[in-house]
Backbone as CSV, one residue per row, in Angstrom:
resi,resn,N_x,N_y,N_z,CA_x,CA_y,CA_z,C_x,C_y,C_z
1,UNK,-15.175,4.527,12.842,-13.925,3.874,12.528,-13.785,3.749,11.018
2,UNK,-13.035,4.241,10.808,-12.602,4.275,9.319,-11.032,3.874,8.480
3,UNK,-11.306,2.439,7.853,-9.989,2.105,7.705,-9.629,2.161,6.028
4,UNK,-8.645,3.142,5.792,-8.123,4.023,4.990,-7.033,3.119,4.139
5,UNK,-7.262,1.857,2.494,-6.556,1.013,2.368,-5.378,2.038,1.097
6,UNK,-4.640,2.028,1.352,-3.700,2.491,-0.301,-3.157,2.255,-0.671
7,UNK,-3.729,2.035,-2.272,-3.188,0.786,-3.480,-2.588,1.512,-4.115
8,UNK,-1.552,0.825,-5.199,-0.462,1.668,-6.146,0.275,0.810,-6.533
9,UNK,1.049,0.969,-8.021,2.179,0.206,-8.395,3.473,0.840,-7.130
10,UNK,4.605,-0.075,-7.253,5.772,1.244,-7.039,6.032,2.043,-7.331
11,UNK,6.177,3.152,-6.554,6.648,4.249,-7.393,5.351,4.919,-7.487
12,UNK,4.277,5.056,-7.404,3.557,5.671,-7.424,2.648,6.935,-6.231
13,UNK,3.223,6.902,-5.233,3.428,7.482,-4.485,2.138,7.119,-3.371
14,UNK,2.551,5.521,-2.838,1.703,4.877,-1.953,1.822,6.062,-0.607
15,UNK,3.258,5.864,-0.155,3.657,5.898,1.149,3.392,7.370,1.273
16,UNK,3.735,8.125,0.281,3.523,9.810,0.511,2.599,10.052,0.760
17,UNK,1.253,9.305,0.042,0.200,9.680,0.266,-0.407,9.339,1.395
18,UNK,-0.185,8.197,2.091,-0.091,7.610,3.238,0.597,8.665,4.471
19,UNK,1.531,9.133,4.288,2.170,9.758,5.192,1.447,11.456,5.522
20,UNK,0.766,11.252,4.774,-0.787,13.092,4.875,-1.447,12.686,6.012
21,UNK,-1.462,11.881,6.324,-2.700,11.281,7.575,-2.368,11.892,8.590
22,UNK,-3.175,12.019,9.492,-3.125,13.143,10.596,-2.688,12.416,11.690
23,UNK,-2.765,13.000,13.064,-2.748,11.615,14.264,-3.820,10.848,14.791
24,UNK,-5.151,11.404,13.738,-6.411,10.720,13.594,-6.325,9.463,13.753
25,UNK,-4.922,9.095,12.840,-4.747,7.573,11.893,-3.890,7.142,12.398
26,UNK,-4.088,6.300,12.717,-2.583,5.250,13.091,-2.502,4.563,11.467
27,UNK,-1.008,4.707,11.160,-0.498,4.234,9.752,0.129,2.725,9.898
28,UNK,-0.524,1.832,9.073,0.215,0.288,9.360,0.868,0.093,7.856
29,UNK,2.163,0.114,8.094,2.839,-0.175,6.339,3.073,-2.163,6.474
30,UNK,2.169,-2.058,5.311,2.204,-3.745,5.043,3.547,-4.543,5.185
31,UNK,4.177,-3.691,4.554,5.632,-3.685,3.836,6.747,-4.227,5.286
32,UNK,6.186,-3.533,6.078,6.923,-3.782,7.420,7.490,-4.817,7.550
33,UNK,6.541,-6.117,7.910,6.525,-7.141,8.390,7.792,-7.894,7.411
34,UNK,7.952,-7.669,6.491,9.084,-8.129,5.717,10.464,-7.413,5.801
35,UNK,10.548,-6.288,6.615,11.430,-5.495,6.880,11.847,-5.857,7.784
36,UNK,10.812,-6.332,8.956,11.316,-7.217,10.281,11.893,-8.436,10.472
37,UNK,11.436,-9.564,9.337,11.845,-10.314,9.397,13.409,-10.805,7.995
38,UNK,13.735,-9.601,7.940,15.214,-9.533,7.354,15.875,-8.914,8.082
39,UNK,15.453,-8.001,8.723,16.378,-7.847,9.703,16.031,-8.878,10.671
40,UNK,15.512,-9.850,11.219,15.674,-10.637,12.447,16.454,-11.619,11.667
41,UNK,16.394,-12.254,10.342,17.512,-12.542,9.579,18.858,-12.378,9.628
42,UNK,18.841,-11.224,9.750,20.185,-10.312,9.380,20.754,-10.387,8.320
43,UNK,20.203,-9.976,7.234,19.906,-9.760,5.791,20.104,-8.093,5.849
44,UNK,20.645,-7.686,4.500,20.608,-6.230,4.235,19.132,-6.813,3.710
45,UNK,18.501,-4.990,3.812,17.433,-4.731,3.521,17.548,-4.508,1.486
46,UNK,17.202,-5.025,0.860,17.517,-5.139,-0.827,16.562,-5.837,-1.543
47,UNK,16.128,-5.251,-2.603,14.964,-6.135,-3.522,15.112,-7.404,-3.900
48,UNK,16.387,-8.187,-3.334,16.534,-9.569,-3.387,15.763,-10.263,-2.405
49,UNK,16.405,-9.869,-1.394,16.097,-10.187,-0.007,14.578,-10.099,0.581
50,UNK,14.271,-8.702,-0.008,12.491,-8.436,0.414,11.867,-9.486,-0.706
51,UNK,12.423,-9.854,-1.941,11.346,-10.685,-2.462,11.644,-12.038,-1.993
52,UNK,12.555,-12.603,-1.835,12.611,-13.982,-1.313,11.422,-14.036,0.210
53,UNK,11.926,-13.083,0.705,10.761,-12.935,2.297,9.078,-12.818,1.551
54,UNK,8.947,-12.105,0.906,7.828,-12.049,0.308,6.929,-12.974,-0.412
55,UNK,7.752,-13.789,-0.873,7.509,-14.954,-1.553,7.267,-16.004,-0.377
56,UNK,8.561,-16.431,0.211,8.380,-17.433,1.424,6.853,-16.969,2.552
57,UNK,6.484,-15.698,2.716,5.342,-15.369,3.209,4.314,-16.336,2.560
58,UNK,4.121,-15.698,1.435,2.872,-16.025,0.894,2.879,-17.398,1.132
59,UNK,3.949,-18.416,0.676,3.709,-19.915,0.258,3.702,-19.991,1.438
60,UNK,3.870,-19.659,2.918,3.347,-20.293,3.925,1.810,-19.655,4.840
61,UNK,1.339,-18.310,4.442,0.405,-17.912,4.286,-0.782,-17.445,3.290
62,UNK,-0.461,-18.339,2.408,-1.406,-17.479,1.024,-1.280,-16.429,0.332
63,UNK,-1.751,-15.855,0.057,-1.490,-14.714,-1.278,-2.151,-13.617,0.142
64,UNK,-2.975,-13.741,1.069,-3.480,-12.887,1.796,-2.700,-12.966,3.373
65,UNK,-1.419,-13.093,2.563,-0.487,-13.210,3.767,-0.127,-11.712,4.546
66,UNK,-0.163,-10.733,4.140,-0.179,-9.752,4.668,-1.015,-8.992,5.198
67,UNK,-2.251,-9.179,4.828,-3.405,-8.796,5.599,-3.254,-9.689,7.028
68,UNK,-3.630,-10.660,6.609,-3.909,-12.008,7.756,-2.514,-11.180,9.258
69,UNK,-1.442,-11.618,8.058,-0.599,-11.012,9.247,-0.167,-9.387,10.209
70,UNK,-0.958,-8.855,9.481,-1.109,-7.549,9.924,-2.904,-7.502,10.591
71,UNK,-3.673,-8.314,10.664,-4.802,-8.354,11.543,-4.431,-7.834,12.959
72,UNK,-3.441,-8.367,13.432,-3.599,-8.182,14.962,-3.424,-6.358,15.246
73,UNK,-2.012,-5.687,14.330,-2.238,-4.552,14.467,-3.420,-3.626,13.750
74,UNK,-3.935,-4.347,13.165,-5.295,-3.064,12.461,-6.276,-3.280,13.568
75,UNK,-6.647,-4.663,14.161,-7.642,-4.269,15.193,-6.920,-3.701,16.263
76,UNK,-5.722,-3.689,17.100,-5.246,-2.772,18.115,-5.608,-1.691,17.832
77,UNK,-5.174,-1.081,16.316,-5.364,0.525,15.676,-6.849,0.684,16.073
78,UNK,-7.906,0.099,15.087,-9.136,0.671,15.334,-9.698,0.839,16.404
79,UNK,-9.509,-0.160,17.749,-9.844,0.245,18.898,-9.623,1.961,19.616
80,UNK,-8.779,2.413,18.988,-7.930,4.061,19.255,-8.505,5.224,18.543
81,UNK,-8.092,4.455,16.677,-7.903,5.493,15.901,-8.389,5.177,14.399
82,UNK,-8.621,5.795,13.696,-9.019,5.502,12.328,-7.493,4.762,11.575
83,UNK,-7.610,3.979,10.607,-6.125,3.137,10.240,-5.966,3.370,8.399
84,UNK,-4.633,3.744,8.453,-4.580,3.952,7.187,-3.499,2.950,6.985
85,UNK,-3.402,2.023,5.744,-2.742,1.057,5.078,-1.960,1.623,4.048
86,UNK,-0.457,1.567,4.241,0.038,1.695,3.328,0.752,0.314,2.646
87,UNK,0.168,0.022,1.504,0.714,-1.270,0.868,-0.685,-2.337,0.724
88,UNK,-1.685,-2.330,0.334,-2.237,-3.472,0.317,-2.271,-4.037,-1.033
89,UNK,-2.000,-5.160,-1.016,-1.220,-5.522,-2.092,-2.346,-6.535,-3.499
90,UNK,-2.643,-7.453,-2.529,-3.633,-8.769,-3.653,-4.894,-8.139,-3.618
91,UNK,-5.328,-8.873,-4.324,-6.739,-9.780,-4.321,-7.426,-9.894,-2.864
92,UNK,-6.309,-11.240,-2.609,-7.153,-11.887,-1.860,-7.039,-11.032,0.094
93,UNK,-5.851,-10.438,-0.001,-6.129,-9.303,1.014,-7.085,-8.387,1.011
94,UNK,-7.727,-8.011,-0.424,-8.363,-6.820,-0.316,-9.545,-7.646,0.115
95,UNK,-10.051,-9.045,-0.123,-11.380,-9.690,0.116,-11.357,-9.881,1.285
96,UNK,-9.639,-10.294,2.240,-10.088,-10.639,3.601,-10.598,-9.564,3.990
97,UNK,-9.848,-8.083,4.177,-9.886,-7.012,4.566,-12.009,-6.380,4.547
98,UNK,-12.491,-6.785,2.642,-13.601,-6.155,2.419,-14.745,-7.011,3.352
99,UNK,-14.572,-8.139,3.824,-15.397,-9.123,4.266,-15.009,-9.174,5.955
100,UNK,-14.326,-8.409,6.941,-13.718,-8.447,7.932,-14.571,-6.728,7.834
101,UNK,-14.264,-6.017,7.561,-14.478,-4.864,7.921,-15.678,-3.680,7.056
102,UNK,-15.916,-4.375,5.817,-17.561,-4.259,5.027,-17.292,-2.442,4.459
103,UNK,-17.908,-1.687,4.504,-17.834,-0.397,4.176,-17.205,0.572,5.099
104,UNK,-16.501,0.103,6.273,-15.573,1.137,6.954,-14.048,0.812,6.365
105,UNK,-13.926,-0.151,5.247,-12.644,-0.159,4.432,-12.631,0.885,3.392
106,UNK,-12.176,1.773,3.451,-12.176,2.347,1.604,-10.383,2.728,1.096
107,UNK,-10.961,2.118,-0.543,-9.509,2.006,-1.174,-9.346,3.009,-1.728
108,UNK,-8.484,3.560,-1.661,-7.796,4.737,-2.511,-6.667,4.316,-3.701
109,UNK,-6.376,4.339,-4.688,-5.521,4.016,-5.727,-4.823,5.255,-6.063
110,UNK,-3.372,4.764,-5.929,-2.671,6.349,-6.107,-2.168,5.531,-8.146
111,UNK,-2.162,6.586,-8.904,-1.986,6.295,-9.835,-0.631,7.065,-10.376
112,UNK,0.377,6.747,-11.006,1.532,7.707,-11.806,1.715,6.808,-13.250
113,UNK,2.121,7.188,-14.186,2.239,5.774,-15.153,3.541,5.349,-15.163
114,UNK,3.867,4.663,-15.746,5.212,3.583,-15.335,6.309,4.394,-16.005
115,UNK,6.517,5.308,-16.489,7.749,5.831,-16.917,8.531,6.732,-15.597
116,UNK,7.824,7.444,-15.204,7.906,8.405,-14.212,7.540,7.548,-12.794
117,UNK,6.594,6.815,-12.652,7.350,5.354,-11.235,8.347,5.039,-11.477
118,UNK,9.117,4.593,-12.913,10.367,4.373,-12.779,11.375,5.006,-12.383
119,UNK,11.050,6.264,-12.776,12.210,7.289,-12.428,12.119,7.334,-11.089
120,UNK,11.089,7.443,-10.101,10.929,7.749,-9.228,11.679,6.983,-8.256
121,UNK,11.107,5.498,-8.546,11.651,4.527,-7.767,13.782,4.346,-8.035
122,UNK,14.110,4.568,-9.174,15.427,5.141,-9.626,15.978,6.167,-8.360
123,UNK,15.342,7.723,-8.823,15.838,8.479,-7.683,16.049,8.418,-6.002
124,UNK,14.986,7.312,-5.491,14.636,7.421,-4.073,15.549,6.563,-3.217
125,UNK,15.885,7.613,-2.182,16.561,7.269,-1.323,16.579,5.882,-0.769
126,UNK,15.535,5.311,-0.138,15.782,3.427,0.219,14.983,3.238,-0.426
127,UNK,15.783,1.882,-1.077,15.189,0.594,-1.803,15.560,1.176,-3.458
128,UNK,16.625,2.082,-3.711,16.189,2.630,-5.436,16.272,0.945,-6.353
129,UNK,15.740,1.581,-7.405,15.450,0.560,-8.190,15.675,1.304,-9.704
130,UNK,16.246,-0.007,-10.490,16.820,0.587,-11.618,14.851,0.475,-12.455
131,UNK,15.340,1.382,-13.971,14.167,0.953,-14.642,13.666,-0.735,-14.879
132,UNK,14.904,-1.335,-15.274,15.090,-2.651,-15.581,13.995,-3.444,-14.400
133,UNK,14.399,-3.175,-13.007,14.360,-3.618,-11.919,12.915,-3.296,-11.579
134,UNK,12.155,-2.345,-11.885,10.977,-1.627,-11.495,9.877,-2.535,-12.796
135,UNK,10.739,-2.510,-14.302,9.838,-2.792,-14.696,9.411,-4.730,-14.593
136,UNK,10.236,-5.570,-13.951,10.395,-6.574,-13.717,9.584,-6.813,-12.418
137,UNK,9.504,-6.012,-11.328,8.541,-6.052,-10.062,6.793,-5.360,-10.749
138,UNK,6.560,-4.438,-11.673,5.872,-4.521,-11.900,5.210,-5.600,-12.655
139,UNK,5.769,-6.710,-13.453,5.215,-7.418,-14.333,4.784,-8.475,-12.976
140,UNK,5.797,-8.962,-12.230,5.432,-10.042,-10.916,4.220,-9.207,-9.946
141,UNK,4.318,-8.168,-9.511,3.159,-7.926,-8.922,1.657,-7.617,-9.597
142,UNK,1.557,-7.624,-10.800,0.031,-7.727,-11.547,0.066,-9.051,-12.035
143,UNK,1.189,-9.758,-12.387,0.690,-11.653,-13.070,0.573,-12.443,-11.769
144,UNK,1.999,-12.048,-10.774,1.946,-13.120,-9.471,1.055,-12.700,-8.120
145,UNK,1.105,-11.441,-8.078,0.452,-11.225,-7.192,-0.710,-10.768,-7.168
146,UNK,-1.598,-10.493,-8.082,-3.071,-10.184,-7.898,-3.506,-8.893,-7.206
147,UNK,-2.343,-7.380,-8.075,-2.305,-6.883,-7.401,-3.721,-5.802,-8.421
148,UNK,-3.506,-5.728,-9.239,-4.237,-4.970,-9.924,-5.743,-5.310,-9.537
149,UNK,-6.207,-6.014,-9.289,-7.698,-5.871,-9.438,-7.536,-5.307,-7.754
150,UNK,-7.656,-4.699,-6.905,-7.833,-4.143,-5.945,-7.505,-2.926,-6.511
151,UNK,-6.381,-2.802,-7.164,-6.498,-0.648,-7.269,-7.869,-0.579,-8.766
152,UNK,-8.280,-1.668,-9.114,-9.120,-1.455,-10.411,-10.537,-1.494,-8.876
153,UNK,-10.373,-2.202,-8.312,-11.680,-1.960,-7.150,-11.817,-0.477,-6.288
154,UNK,-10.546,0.015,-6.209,-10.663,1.284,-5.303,-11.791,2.190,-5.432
155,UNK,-12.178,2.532,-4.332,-13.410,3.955,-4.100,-12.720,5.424,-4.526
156,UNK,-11.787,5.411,-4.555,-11.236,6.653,-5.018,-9.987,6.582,-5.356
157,UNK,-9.721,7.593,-6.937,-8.572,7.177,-7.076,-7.815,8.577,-7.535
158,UNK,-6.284,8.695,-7.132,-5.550,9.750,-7.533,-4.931,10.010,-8.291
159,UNK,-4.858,10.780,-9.109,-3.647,11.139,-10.443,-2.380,11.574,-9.690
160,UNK,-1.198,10.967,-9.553,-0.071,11.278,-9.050,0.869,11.837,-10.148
161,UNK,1.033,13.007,-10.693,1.476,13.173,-11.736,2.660,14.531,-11.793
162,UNK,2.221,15.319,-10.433,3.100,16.563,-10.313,4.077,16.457,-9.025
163,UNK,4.146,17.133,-8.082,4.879,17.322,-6.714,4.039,17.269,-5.740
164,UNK,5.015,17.266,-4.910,4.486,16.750,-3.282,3.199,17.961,-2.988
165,UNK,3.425,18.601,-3.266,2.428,19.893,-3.010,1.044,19.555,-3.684
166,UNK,1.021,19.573,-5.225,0.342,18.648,-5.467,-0.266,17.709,-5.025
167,UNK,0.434,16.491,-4.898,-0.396,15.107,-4.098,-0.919,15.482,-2.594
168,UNK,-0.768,16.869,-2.128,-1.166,17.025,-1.001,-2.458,18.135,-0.820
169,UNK,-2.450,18.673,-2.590,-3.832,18.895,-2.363,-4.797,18.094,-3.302
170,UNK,-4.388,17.127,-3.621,-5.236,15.834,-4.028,-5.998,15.074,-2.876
171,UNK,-4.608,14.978,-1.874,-4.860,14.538,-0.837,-6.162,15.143,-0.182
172,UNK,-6.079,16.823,0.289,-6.919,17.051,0.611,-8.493,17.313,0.132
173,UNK,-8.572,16.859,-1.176,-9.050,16.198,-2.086,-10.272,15.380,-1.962
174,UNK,-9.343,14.255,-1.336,-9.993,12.856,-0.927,-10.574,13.154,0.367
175,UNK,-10.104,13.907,1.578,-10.373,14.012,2.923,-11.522,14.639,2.692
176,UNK,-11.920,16.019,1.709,-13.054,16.256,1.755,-14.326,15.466,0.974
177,UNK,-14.072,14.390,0.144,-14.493,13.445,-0.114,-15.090,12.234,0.596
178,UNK,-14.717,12.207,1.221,-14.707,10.991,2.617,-15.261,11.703,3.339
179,UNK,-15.600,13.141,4.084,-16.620,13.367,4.872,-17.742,13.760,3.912
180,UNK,-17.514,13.471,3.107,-19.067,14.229,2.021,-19.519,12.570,2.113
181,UNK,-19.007,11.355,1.678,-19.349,10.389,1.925,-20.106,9.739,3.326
182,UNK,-19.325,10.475,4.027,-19.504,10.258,5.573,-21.164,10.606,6.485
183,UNK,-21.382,11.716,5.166,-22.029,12.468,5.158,-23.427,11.522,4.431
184,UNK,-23.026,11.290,3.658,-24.837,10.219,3.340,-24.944,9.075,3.677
């Protein structure tokens, strides 16, 4: 059982890289659970809206509010299938997660630098985000959320810097990495 965590600013190409996984993996996007509960809201889905939910999470679950609340589906997953995380966000998720599941967690850090996340997150179809807007969620997710020291902890990390083709043989990259690991 092998549970597959992936860290990243926005824009850095969490979910793409996330989305390489085979049907090995059952994929749990963190991100979800805040998607669900704006729409059970009935809220447009908008970087207003996801941060107010995001925020109200935490202050009623901690900063390891998304792990905690995504427990029930990562153990359903592992019972099946190996689990890949797209979105893990703090600190203190990456400790519940490292102390719950010990060395069958490994972090991957997708890396791009913030000019080109910006653009990225700019161009993309849901959720775009202006530069202004990107560089304002980045400053709250490394001061408020404790997001950086988990991709500074990752077991492996990716240069996201060219095209999808690219990140997909990075990707395959890491896969042969992880059985060479697997392997001692």
């Amino acid at each position: 059982m092998k549970i597959i965590a992936v860290v990243g600013m926005a824009g850095s190409g969490k979910s793409e890289f996330s989305g390489l996984f085979d049907k090995n993996y059952t994929r749990i996007r963190f991100g979800d659970i805040t998607d669900e509960l704006i729409r059970k809201k009935g809220l447009d889905i908008n970087e207003e809206n996801e941060k107010k939910i995001r925020e109200a999470l935490r202050k009623e679950y901690g900063m390891e509010a998304y792990a905690k609340l995504n427990l029930p589906r990562i153990e359903e997953a592992v019972q099946k299938s190996n689990v890949v995380i797209d979105g893990l966000y703090s600190w203190e998720e990456y400790i519940l997660l490292k102390n719950k599941y010990g060395k069958n967690l490994v972090i991957v850090a997708i890396y791009a630098p913030p000019e080109m996340r910006y653009e990225r997150l700019n161009d993309r179809e849901i959720r775009p985000l202006t530069s202004e807007q990107s560089r304002g969620r980045d400053r709250i997710e490394i001061e408020n959320l404790n997001k950086a020291p988990p991709i500074a902890m990752a077991d492996y990390t990716v240069l996201n810097v060219g095209t999808l083709y690219d990140l997909k043989d990075k990707f395959d990259q890491f896969i042969e990495w992880l059985r060479e690991e697997d392997e001692q």
